[in-house]
C-alpha positions, -999 to 999 in steps of 0.1 A, spaced: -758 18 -290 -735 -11 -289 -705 -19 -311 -703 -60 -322 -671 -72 -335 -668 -103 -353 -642 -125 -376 -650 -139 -407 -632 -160 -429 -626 -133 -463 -642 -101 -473 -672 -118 -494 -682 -132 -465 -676 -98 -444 -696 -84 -471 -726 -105 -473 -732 -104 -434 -730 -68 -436 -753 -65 -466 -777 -86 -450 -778 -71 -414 -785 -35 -436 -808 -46 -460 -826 -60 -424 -822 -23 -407 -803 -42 -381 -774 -23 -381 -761 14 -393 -729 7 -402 -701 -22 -408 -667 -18 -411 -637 -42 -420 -605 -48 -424 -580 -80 -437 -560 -91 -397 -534 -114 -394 -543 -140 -368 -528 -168 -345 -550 -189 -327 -555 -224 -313 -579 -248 -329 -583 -287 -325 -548 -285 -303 -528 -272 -333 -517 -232 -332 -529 -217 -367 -519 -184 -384 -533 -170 -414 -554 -141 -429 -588 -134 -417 -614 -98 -423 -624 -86 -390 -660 -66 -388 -670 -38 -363 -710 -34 -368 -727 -3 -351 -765 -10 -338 -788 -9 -312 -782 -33 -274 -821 -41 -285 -808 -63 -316 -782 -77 -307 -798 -111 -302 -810 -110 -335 -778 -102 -353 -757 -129 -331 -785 -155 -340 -780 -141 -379 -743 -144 -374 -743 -179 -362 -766 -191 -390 -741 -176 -419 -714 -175 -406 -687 -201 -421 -668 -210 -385 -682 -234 -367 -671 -209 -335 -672 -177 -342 -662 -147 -323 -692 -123 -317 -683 -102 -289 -700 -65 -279 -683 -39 -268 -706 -9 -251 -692 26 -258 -689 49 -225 -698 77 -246 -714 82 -281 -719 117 -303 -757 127 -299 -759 134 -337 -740 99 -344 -765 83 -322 -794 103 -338 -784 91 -373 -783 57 -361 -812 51 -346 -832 63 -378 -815 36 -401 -821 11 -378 -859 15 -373 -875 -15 -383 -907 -10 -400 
């Protein structure tokens, strides 16, 4: 199981990646939540409001989901980072695995 965290530009758009990547089987679970962010771009420090995503799957899809991610996605750059749990519940993992069985 890996963990992908992402940045998107407003909830809708949280929401249809995350629709998409479950109606898919792709992942188990999204999560999100509204940030406050401060970043760099085109040599001019920004700030503003962006929905950041945590997305629970399998390290056998993540290519697929990062390729997904880039083709919806509304940045031109977007963050897509993984983050690979040291430990995951056995039932959790159980769960998971069964939602995100592609048929």
């Amino acid at each position: 199981m890996i963990l992908i965290y992402t940045v998107v530009k407003n909830k809708s758009e949280a929401n249809k990646i995350a629709k998409l990547l479950l109606k898919l089987k792709l992942i188990a679970c999204a999560n999100s939540w509204q940030i406050d962010s401060v970043y760099t771009w085109h040599d001019k420090i920004v700030s503003g409001k962006e929905v950041a995503m945590l997305l629970k799957t399998r390290k056998s899809y993540y290519k697929k989901i990062e390729s997904l991610i880039k083709k919806i996605h509304s940045y031109e750059k977007p963050c897509i980072l993984v983050i690979n749990p040291d430990k995951v519940d056995n039932e959790y993992l159980s769960w998971l695995k069964q939602v995100t069985r592609l048929v």
